[in-house]
N, C-alpha and C positions, 0 to 999 in steps of 0.2 A: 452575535448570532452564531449557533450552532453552524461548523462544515464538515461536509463529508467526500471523500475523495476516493473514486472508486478505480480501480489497473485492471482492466479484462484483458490475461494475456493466455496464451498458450507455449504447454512444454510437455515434452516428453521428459523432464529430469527436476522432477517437483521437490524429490530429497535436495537436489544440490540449493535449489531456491529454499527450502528453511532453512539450511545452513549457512545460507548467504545472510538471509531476515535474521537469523541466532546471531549473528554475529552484528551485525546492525543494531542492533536491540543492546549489545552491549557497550558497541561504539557511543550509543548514544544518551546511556544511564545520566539521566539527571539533566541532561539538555536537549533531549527531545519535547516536542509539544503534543503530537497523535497522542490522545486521551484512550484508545480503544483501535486495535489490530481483530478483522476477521475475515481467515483464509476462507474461502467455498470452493467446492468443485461443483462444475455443472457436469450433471446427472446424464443430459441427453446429448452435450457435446465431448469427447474423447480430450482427454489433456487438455480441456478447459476450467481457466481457474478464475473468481472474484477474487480483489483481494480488498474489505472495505476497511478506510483508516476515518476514526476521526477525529475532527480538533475541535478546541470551543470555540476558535472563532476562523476566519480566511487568512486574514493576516498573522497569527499564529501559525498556517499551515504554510504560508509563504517564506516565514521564519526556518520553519522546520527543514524544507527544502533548499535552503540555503545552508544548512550544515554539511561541511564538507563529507562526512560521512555516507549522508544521503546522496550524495554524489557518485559516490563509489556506489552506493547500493542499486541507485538507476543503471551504471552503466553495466555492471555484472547481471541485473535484468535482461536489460536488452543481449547479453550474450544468449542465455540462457534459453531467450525463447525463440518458439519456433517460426515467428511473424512480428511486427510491431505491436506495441501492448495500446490496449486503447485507456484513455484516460477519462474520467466525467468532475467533476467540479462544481460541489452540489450544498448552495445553501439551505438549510436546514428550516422551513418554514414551521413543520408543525411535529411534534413528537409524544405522541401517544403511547403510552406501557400499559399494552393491554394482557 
């Protein structure tokens, strides 16, 4: 089953976080599982960001977060941002391309 794993965080230094994600991205060529990375800013909150990942399955996403890599990319988050980032963990029931 499709999951989708959603980071509602806030920052005032949104560059230095793709730089962190750029570099994660290459840490992790060929042994990541995230099928699909999509940064959002919301519109009506100030340095608020989505960041939606997803895998094909939960336990591929559980994989993925066990790469040391990912480890380092959580903790430079949490520097990063301006409050603790919220997390959601989200199986994927139905998926529509309309």
């Amino acid at each position: 089953m499709p999951f989708i794993q959603t980071i509602e965080f806030t920052t005032g230094q949104i560059d230095e976080f793709n730089t962190v994600l750029d570099e994660w991205l290459v840490k992790t060529e060929g042994k990541r599982a995230a099928s699909r990375g999509t940064l959002t800013r919301d519109r009506d909150r100030a340095n608020t960001y989505l960041q939606i990942v997803e895998f094909p399955s939960y336990e591929e996403a559980m994989a993925n977060s066990d790469l040391p890599a990912t480890s380092e990319f959580a903790a430079r988050l949490t520097e990063l941002c301006d409050a603790p980032a919220t997390f959601r963990n989200l199986d994927v029931i139905r998926d529509d391309h309309l």
